[in-house]
Backbone bond lengths (Angstrom), bond angles and torsions (degrees), N, CA, C in turn:
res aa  C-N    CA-C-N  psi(-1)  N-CA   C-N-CA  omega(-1)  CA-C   N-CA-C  phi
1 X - - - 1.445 - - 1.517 108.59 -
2 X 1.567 125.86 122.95 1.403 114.35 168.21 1.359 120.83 -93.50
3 X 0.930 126.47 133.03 1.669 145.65 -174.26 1.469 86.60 -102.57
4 X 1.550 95.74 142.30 1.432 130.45 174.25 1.787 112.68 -87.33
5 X 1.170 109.14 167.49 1.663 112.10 169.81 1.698 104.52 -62.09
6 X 1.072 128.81 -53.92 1.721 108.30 -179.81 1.432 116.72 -72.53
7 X 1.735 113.29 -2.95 1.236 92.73 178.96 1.322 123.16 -83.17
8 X 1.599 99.52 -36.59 1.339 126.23 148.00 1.414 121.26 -23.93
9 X 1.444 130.03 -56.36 1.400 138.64 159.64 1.735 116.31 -50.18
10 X 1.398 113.08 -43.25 1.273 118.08 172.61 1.455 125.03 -66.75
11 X 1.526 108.10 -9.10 1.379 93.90 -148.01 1.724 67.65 -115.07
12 X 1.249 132.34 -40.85 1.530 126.36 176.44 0.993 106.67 -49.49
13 X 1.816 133.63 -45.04 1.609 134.57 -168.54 1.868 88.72 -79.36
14 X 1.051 174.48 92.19 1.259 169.39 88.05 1.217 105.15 -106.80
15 X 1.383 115.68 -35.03 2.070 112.92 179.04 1.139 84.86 -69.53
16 X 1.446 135.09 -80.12 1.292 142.04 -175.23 1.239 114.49 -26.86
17 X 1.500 136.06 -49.74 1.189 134.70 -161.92 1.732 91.36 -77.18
18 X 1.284 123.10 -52.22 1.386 140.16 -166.13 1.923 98.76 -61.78
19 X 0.825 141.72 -29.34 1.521 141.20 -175.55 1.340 76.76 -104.52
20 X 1.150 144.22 -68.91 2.332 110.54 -171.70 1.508 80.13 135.01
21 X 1.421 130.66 -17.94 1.809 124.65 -158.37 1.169 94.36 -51.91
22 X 1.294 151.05 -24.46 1.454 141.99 -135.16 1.313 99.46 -124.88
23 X 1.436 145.67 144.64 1.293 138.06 174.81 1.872 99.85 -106.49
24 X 1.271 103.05 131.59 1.460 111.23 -179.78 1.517 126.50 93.44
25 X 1.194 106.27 14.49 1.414 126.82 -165.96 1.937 78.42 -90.00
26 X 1.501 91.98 99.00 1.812 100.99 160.94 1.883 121.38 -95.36
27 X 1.354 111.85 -174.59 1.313 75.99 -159.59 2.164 66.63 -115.07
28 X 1.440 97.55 148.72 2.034 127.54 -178.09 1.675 96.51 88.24
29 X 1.581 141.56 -0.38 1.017 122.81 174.79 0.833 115.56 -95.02
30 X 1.842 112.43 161.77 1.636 111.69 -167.84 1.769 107.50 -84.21
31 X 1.399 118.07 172.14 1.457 111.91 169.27 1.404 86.54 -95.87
32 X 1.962 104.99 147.88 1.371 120.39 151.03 1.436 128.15 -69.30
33 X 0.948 121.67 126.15 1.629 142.91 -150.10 1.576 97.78 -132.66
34 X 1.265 117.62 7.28 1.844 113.86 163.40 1.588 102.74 -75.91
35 X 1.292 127.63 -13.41 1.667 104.05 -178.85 1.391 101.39 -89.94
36 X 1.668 133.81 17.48 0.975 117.23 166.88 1.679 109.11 -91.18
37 X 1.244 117.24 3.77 1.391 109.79 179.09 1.473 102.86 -92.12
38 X 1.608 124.12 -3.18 1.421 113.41 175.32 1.604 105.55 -71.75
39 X 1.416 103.80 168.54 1.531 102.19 156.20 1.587 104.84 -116.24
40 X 1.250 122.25 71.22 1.183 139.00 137.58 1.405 122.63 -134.87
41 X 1.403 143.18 171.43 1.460 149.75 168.98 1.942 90.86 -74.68
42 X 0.742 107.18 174.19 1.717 147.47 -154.43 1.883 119.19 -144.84
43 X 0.902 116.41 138.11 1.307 132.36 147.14 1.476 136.54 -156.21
44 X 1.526 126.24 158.33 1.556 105.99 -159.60 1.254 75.91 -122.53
45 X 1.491 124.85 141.89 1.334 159.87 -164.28 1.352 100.91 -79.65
46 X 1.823 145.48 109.43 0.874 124.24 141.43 1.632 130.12 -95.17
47 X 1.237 106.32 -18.79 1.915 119.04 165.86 1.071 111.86 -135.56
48 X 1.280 130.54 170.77 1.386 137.68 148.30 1.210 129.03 -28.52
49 X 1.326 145.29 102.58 1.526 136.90 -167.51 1.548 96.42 -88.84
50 X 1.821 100.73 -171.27 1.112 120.58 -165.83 1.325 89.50 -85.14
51 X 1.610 106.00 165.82 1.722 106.47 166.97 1.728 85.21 -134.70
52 X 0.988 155.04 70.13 1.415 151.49 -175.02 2.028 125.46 -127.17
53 X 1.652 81.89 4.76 1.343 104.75 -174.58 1.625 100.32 -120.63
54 X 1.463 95.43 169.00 1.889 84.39 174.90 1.532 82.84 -152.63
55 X 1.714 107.59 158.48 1.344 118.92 168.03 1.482 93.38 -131.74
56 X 1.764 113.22 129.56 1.368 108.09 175.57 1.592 97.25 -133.62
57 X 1.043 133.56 136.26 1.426 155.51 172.92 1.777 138.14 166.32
58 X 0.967 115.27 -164.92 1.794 106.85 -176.55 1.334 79.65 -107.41
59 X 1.427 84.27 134.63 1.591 120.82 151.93 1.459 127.45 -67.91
60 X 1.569 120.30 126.63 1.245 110.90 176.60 1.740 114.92 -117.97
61 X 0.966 99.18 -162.98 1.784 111.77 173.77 1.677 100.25 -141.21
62 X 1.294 122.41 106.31 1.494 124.62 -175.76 1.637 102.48 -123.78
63 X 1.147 131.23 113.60 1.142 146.31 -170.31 1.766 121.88 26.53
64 X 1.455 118.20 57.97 0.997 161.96 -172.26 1.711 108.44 73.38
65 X 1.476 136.38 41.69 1.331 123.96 -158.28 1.572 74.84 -140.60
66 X 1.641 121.03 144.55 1.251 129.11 126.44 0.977 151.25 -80.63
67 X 1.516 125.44 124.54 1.569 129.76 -140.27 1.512 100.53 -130.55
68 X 1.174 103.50 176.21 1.735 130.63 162.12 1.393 97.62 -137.25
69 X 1.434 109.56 132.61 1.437 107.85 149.24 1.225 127.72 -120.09
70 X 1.329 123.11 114.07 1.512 139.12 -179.93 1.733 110.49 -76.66
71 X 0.789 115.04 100.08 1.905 120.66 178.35 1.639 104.98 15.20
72 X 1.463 73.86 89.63 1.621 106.01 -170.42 1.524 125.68 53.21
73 X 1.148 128.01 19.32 1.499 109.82 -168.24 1.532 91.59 -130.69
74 X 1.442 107.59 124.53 1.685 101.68 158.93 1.446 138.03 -51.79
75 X 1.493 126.73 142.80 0.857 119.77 -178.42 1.433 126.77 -127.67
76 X 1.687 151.45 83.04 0.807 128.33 -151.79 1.638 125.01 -96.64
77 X 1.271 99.79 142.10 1.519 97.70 -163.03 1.424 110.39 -95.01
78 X 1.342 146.04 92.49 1.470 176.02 -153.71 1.613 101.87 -89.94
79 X 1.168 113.13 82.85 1.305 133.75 174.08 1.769 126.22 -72.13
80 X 1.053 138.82 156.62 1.215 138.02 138.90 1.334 125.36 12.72
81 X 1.223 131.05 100.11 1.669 105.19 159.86 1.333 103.67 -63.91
82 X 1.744 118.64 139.26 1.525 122.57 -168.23 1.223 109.08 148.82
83 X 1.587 90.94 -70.77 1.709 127.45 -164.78 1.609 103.75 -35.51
84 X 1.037 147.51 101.04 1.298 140.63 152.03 1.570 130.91 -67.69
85 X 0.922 84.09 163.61 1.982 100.39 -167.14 1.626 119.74 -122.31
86 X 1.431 124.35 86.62 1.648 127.11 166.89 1.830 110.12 -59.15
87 X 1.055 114.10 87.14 1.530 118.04 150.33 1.439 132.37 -29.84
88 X 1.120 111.22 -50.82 1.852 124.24 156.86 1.235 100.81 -38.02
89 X 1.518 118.20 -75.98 1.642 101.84 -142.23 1.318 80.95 -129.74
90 X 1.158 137.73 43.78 1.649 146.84 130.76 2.006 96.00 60.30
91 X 1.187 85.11 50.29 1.574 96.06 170.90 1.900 130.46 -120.48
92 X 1.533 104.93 115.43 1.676 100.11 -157.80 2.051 79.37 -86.18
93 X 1.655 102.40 161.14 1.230 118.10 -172.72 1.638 81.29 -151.24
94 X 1.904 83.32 122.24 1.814 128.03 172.11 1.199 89.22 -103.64
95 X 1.461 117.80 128.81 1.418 122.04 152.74 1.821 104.54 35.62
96 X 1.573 123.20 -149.53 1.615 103.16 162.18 1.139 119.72 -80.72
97 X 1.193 123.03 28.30 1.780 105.88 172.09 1.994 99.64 -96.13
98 X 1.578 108.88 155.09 1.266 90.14 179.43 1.898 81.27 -138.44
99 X 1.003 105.64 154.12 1.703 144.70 -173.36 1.516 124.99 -109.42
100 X 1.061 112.12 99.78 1.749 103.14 -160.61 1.620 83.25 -106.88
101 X 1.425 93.78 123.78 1.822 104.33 -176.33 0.917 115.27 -47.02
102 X 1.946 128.63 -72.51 1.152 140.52 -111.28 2.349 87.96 -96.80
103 X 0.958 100.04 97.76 1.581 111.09 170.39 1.267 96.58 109.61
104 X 1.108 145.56 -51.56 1.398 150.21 -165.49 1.774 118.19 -24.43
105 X 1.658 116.10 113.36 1.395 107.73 -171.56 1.406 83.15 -86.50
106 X 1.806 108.30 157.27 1.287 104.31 174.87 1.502 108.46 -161.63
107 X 0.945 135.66 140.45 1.613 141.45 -164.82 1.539 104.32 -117.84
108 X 1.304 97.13 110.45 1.983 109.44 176.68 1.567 104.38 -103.10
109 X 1.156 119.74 133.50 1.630 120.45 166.24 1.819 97.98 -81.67
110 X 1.713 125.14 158.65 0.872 113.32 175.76 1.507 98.73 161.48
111 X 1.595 125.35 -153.95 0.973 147.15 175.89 1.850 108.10 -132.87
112 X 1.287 86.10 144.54 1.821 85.97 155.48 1.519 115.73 -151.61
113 X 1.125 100.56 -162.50 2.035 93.45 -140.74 1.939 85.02 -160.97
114 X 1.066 108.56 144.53 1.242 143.46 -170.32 1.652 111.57 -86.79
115 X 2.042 91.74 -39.50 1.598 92.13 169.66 1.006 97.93 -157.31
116 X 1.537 95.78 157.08 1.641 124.44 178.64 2.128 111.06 -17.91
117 X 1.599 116.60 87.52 0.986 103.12 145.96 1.536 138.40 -26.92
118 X 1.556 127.92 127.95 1.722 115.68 -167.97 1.914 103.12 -89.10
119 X 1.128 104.23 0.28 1.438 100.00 172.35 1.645 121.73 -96.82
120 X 1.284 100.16 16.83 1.857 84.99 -168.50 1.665 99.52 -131.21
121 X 1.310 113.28 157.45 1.480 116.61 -167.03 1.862 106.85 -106.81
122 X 1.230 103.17 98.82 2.157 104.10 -177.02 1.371 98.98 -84.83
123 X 1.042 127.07 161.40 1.187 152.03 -168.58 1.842 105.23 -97.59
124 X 1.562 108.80 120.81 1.952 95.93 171.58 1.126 120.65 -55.71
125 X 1.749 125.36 -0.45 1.300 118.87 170.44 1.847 113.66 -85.30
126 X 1.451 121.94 -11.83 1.550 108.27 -178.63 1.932 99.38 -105.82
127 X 1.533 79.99 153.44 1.830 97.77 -169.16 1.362 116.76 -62.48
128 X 1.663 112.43 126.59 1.523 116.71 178.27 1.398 109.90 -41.33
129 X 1.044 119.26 -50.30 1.493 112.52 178.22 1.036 111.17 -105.05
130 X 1.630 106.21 113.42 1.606 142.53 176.86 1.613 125.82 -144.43
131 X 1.309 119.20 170.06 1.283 98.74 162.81 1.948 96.15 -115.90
132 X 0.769 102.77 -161.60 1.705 125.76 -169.75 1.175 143.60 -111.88
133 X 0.733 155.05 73.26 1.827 143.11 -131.98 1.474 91.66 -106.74
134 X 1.424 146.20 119.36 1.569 121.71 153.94 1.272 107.23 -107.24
135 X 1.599 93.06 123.47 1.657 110.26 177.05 1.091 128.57 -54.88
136 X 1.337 151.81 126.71 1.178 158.62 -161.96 1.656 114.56 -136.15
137 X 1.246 124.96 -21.65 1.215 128.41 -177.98 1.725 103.10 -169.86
138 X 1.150 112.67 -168.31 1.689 121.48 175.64 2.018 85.30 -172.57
């Protein structure tokens, strides 16, 4: 049977909903699939995470995905569900702080991961092979 890209999304948001990772996962509602129009990864907050990690570098925009690159390896930094994104002037907005990608050095507290966390929603614009940063603080 071939499954499509949202089915694919659907069928990740039901594991997800089914292990509890996700907060609000009711049971006949759809998952929101608008953070796939960001070009960043996503996550929806169910506790307090770790802050015991740090990601420090410039931020980019590489073929619609925002990255870090650490000696050579992408890195994507998996923000907040919340976090909004200005297209104009290519600026992500934390709570009131706002982040203008394109050069921007920037220090995230957090974790990162080697592979694709199953709770967080990436965008088909950032590269299968990446690692992950999930933000937890700055």
């Amino acid at each position: 049977m071939r499954t499509g890209f949202m089915g694919r999304v659907m069928a990740v948001a039901a594991t997800v909903c089914g292990l509890g990772l996700v907060a609000g996962c009711g049971g006949g509602g759809e998952i929101d699939t608008s953070a796939l129009d960001l070009p960043f990864a996503t996550y929806e907050a169910t506790a307090s995470g770790g802050t015991t990690g740090s990601l420090e570098g410039p931020l980019s925009l590489e073929a619609g995905c925002v990255l870090v690159r650490l000696d050579g390896v992408s890195v994507v930094p998996v923000l907040r569900s919340g976090t909004t994104w200005d297209e104009t002037t290519s600026t992500i907005s934390v709570g009131t702080t706002q982040i203008a990608v394109r050069g921007a050095d920037i220090t995230f507290r957090g974790a990162r991961f080697t592979t694709r966390p199953a709770n967080i929603l990436v965008p088909p614009s950032c590269p299968r092979v990446a690692e992950y940063f999930v933000v937890t603080g700055s």
